[in-house]
SERO-4910 file (N, C-alpha, C, O; in steps of 0.05 Angstrom, whole numbers):
BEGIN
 pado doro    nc1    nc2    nc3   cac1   cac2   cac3    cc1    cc2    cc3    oc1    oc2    oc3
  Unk    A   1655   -255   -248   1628   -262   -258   1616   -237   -270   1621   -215   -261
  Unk    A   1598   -242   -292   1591   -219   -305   1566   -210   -294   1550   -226   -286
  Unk    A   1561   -181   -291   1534   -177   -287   1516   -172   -305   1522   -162   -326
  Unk    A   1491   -177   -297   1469   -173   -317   1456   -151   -317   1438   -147   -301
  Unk    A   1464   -133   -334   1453   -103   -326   1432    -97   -361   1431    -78   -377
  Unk    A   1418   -123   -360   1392   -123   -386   1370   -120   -360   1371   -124   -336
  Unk    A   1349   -111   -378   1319    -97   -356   1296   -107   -372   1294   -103   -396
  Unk    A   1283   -117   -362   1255   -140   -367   1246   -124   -403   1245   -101   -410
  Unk    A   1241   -153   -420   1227   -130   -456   1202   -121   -453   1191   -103   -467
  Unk    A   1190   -133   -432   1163   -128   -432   1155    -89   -421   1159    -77   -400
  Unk    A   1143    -81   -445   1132    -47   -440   1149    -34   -413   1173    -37   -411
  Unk    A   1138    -22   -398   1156     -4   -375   1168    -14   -358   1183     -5   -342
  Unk    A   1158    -41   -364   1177    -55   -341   1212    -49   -337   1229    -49   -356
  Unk    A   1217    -45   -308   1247    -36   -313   1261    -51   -288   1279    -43   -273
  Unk    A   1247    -76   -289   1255    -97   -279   1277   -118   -287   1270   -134   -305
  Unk    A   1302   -120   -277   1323   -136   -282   1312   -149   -288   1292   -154   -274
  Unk    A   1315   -168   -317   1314   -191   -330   1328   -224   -315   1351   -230   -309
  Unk    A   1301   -240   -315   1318   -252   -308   1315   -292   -322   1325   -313   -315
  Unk    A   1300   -285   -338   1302   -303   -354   1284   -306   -379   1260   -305   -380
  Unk    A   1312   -310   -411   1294   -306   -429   1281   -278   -432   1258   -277   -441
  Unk    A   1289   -263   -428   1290   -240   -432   1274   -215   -408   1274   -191   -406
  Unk    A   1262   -233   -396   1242   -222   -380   1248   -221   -349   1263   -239   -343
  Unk    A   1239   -206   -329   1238   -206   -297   1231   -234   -291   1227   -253   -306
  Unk    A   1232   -233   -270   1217   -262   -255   1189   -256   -255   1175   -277   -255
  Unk    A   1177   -234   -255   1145   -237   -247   1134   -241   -277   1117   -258   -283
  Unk    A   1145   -227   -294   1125   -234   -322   1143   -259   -338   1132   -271   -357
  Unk    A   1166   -266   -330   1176   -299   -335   1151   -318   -323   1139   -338   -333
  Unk    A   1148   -305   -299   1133   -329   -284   1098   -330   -303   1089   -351   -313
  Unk    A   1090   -312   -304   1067   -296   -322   1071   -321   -347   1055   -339   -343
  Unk    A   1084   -325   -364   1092   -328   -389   1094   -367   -380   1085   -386   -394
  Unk    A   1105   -367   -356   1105   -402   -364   1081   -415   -347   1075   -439   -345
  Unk    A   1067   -387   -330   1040   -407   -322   1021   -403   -339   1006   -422   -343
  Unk    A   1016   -384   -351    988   -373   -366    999   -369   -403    982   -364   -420
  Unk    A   1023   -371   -410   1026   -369   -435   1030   -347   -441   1037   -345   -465
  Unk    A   1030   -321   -425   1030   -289   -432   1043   -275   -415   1049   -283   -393
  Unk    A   1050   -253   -423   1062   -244   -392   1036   -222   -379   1037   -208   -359
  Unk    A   1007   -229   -406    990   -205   -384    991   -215   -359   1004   -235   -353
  Unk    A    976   -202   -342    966   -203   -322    942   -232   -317    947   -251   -303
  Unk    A    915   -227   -334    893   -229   -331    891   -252   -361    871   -257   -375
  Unk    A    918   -263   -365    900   -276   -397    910   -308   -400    923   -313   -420
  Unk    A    906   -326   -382    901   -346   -376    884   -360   -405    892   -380   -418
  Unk    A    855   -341   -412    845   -359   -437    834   -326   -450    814   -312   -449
  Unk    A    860   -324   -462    870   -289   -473    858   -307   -502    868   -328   -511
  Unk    A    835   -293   -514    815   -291   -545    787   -308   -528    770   -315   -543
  Unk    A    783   -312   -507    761   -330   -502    740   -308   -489    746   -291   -472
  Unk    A    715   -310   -501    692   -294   -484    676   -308   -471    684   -330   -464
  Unk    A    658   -302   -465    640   -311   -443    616   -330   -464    611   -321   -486
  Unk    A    603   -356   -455    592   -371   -483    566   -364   -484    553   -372   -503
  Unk    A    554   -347   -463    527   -340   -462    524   -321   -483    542   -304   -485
  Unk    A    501   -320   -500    489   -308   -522    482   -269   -515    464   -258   -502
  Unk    A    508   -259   -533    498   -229   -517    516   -215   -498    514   -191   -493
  Unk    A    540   -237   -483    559   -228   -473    584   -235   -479    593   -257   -480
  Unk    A    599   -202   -487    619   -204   -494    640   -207   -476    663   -207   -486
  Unk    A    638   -211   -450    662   -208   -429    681   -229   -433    681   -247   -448
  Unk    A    701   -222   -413    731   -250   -422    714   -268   -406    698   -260   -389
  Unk    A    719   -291   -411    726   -318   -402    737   -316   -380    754   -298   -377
  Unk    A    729   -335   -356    735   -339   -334    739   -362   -324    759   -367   -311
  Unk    A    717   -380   -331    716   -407   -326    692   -424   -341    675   -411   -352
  Unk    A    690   -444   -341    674   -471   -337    648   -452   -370    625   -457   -374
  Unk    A    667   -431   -386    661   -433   -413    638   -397   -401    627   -384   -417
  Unk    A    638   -393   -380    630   -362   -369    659   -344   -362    683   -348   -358
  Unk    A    641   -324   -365    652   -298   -357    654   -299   -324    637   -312   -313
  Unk    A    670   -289   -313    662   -279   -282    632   -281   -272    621   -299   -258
  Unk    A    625   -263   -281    589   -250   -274    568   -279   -272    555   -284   -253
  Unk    A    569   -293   -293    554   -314   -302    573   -345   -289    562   -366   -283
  Unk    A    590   -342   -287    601   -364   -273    592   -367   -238    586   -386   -223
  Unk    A    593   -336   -236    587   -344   -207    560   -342   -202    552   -344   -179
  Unk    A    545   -337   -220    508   -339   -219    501   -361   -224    477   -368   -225
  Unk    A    525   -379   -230    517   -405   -237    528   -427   -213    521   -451   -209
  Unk    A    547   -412   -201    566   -427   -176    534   -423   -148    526   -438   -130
  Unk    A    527   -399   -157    513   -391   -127    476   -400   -129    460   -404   -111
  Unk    A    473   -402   -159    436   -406   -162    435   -430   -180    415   -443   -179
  Unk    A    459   -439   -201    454   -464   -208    448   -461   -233    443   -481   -247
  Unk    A    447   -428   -243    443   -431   -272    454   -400   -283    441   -381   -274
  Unk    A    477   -394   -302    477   -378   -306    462   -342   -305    470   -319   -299
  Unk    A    432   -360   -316    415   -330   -318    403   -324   -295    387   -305   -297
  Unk    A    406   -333   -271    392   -326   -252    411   -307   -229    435   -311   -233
  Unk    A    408   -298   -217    415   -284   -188    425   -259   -198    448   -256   -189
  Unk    A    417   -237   -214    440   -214   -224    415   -198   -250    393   -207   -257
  Unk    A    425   -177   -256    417   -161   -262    432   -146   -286    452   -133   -278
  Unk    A    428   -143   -314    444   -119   -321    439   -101   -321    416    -94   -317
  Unk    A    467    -78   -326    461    -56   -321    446    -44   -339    449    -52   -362
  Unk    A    422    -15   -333    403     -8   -339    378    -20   -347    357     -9   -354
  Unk    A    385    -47   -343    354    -69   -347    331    -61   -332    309    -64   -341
  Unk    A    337    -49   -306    306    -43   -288    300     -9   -303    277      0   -301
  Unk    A    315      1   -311    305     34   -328    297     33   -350    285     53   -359
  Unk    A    301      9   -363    292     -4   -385    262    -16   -387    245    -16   -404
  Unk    A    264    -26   -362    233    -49   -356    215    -20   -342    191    -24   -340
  Unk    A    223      4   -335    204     26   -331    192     40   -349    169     47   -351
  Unk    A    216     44   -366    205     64   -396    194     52   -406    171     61   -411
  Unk    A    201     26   -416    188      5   -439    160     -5   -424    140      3   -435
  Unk    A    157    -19   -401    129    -47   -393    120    -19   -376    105     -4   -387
  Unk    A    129    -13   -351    118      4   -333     96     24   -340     72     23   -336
  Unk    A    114     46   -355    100     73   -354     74     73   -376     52     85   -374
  Unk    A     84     56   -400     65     44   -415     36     27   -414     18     22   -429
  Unk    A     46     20   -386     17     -2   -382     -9     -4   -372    -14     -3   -348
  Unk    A    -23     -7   -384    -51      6   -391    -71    -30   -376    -95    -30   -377
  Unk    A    -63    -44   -369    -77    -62   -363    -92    -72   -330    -79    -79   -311
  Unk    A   -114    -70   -331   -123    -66   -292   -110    -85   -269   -115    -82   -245
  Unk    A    -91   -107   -279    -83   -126   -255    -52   -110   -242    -35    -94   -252
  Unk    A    -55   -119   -223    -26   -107   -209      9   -119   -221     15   -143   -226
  Unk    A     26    -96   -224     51   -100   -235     67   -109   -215     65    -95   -195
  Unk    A     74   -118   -214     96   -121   -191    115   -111   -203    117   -111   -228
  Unk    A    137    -99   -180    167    -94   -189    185   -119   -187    183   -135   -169
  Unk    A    208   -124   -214    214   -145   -206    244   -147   -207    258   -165   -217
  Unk    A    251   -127   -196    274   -112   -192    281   -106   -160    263   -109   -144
  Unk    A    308    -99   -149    308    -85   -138    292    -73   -120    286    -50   -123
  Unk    A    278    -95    -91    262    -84    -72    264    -67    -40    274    -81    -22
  Unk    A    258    -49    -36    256    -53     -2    248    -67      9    232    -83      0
  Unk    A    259    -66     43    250    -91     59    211    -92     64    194   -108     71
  Unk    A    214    -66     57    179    -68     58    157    -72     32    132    -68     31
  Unk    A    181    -83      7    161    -94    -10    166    -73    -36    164    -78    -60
  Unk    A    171    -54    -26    174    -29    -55    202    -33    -70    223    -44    -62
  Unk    A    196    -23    -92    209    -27   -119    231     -1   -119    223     22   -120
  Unk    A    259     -8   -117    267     14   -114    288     19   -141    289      1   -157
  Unk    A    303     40   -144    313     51   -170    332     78   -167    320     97   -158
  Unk    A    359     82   -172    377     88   -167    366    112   -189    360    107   -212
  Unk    A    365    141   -175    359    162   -190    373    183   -177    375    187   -153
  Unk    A    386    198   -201    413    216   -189    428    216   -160    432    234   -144
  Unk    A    435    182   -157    456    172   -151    442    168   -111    449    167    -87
  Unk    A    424    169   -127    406    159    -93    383    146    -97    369    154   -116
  Unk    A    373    117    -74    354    103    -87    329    113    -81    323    127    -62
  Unk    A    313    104    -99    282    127   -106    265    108   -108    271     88   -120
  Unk    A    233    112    -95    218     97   -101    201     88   -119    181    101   -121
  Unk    A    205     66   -135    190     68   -165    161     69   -166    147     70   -187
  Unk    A    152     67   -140    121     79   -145    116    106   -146     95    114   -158
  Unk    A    140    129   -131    141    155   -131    144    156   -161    125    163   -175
  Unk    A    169    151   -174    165    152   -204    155    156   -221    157    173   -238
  Unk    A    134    127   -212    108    126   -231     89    144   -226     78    152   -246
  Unk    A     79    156   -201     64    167   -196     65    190   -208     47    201   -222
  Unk    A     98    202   -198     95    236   -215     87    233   -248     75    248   -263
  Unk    A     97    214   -252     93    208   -285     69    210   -292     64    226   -311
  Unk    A     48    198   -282     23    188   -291      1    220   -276    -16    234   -286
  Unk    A     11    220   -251     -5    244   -243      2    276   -236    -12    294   -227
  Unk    A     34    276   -244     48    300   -244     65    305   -211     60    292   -191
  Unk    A     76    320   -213     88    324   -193     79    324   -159     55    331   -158
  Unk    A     83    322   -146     64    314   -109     45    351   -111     56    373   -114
  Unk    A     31    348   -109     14    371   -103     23    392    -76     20    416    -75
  Unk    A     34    372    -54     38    384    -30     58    381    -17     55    356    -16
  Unk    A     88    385      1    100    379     18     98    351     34     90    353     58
  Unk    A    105    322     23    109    306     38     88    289     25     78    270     37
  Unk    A     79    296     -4     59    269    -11     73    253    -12     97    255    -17
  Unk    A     50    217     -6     65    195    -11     46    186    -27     22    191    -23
  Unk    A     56    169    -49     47    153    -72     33    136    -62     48    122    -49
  Unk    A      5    128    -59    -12    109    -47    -14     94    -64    -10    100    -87
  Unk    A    -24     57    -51    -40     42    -76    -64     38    -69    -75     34    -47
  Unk    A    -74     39    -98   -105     39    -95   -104     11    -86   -117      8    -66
  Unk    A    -92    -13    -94    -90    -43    -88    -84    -48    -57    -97    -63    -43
  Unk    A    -69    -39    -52    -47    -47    -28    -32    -61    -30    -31    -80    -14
  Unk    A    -10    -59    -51      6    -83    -61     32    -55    -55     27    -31    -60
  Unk    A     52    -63    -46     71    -45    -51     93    -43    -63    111    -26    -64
  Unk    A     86    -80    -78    102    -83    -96     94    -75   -126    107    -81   -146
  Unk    A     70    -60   -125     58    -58   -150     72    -32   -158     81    -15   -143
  Unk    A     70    -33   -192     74     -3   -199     58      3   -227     63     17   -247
  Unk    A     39    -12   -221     17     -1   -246      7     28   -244      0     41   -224
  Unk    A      7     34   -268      5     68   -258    -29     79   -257    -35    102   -252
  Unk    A    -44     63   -262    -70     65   -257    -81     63   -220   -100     74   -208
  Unk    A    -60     45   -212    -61     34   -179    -48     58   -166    -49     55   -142
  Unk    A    -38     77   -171    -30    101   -149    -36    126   -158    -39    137   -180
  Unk    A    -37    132   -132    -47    170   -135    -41    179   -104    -45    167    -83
  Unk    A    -29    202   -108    -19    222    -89    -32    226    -59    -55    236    -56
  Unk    A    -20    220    -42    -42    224    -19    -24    244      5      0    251      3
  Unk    A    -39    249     24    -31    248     52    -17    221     76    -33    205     86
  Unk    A      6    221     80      6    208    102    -20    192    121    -22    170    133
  Unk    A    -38    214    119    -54    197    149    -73    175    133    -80    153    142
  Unk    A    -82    190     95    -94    183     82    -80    158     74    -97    141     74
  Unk    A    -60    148     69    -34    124     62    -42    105     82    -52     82     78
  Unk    A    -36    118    109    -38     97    134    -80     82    132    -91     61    137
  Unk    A    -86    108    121   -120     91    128   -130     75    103   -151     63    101
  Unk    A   -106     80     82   -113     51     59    -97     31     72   -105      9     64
  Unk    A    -75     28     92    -59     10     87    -79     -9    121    -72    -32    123
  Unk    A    -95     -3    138   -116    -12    153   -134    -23    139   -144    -44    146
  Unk    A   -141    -11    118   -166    -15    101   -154    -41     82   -167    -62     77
  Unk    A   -128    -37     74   -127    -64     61   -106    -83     79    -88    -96     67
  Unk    A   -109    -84    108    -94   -101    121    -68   -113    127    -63   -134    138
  Unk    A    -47    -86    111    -21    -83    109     -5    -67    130     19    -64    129
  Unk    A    -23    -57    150     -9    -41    171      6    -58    191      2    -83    192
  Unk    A     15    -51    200     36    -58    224     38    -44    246     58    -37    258
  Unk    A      8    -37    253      7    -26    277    -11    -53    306    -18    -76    303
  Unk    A    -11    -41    322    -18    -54    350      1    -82    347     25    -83    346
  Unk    A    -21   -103    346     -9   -129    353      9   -142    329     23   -162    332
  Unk    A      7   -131    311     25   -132    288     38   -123    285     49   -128    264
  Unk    A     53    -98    305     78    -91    303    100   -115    318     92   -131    335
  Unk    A    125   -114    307    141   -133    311    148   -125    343    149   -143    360
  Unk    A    153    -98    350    156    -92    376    136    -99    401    140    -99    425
  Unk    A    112   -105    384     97    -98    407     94   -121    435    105   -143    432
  Unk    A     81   -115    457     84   -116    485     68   -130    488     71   -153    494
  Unk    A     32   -109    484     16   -112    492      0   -126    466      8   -127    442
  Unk    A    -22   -134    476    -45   -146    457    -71   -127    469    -73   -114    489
  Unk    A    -90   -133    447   -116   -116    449   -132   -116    474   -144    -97    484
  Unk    A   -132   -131    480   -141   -148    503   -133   -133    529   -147   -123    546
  Unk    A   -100   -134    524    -83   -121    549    -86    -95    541    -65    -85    550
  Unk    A   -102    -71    527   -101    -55    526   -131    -44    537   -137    -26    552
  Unk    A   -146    -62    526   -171    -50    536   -171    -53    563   -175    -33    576
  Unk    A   -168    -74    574   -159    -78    608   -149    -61    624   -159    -55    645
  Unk    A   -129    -50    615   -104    -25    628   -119     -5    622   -109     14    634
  Unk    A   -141      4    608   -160     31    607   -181     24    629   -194     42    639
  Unk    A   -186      2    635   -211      2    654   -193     -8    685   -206    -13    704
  Unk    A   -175     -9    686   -158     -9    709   -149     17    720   -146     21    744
  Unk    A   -145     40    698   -130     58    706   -150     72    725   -146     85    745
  Unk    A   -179     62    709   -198     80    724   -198     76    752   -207     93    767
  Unk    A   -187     54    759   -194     53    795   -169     51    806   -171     54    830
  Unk    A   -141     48    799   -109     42    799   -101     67    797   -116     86    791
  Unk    A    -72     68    803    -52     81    800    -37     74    777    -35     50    774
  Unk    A    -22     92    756    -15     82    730     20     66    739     34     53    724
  Unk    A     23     71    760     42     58    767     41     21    773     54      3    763
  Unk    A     22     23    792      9     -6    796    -13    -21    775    -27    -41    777
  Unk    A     -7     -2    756    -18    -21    728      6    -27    711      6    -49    701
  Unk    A     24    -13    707     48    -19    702     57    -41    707     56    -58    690
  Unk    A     68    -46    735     72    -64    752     70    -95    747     86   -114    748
  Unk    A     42    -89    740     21   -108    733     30   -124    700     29   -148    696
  Unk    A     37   -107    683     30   -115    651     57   -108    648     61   -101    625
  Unk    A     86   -105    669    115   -100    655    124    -72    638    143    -71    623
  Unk    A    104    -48    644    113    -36    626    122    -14    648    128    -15    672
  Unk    A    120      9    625    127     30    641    106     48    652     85     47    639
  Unk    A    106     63    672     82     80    672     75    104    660     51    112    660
  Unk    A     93    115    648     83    138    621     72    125    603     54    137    592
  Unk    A     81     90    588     65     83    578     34     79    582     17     81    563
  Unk    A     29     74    603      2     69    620    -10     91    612    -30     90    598
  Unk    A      2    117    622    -13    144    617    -25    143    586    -49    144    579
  Unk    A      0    140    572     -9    145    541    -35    128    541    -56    140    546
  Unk    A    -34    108    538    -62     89    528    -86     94    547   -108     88    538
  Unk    A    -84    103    570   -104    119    584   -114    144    569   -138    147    569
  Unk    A   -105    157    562   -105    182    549   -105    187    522   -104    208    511
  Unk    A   -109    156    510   -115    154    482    -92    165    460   -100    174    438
  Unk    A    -69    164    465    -43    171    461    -27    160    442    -14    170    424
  Unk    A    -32    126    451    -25    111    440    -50     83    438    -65     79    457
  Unk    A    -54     67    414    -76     56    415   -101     55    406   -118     39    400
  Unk    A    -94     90    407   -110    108    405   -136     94    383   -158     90    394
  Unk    A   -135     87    357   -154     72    341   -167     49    352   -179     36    334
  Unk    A   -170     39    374   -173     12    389   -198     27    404   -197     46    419
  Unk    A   -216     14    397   -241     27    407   -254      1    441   -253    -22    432
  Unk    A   -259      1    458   -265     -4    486   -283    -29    471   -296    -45    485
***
């Protein structure tokens, strides 16, 4: 019997031939997809959306847009291109001169802010705006305040440079904090705090503890105005 010592036509392949001139893997290539590429199933077809040139994938989309259309029901929705949110900063953002609040509509934190991939770490696009519009933080540890309390906003008229304690007493003032009974952790209620200050007075911080499940160093703190501390009797 003769052997077949021919090696696949296709480029580097140096794969024994094994039918029609070719290996088994790009034979196989050639009688399911018509080619022996890899990837060309509907090899000259692009994507039918207006603007994208990518290959064809399916159901007349590209990858990207097929599955924005598998997962939200319509091509243009659920996705982003690339540099579109650095685009919507330079161009609508930094430019905008009008008094209602911007929202970011990009790329958020879980706490509402607009965030933006700047030398390869994400950055806050109100920090952004802020240095832009009012120059660099004046001090060690400014944070970009809103004059609104929106923290999804990034109108550059709505922020200016503050202090921490100053941040925390707009975000009271406009009813966005998450302190006492609005923290997700919390224990106690207002109620149970003013109580546990007029208990301690005649108790042991242990047997007030006891009492409200906590601990007794906590007891101390809110005795001692520690914690709470803004919660006036």
């Amino acid at each position: 019997m003769a052997i077949n010592d021919s090696i696949c036509a296709v480029g580097d392949c140096i794969n024994p031939a094994y039918c029609k001139g070719y290996c088994h893997k790009h034979y196989t290539r050639l009688h399911r997809h018509g080619s022996t590429s890899k990837r060309s199933r509907k090899l000259g077809r692009i994507c039918s959306i207006e603007g994208c040139d990518r290959a064809h994938c399916a159901h007349g989309y590209c990858t990207m847009h097929y599955e924005r259309m598998r997962r939200h029901g319509s091509p243009d929705r659920g996705g982003t291109f690339h540099g579109e949110p650095l685009a919507f900063l330079t161009e609508k953002v930094l430019s905008h001169t009008g008094p209602d609040c911007l929202p970011w509509p990009y790329n958020r934190h879980d706490a509402g802010y607009g965030m933006l991939w700047v030398d390869g770490k994400p950055t806050r696009v109100s920090r952004i705006v802020c240095e832009r519009k009012n120059g660099p933080e004046p001090f060690p540890g400014a944070q970009a305040a809103h004059f609104c309390g929106n923290a999804t906003c990034v109108n550059p008229s709505h922020l200016r440079w503050a202090t921490k304690s100053e941040n925390e007493l707009d975000k009271v003032k406009h009813g966005t904090h998450h302190r006492g009974e609005r923290h997700h952790n919390r224990s106690l209620t207002e109620e149970d705090v003013r109580r546990i200050r007029k208990l301690c007075q005649t108790m042991l911080h242990r047997e007030v503890a006891s009492m409200f499940g906590i601990h007794r160093m906590t007891v101390g703190k809110i005795a001692r105005r520690k914690r709470w501390a803004w919660l006036e009797d």
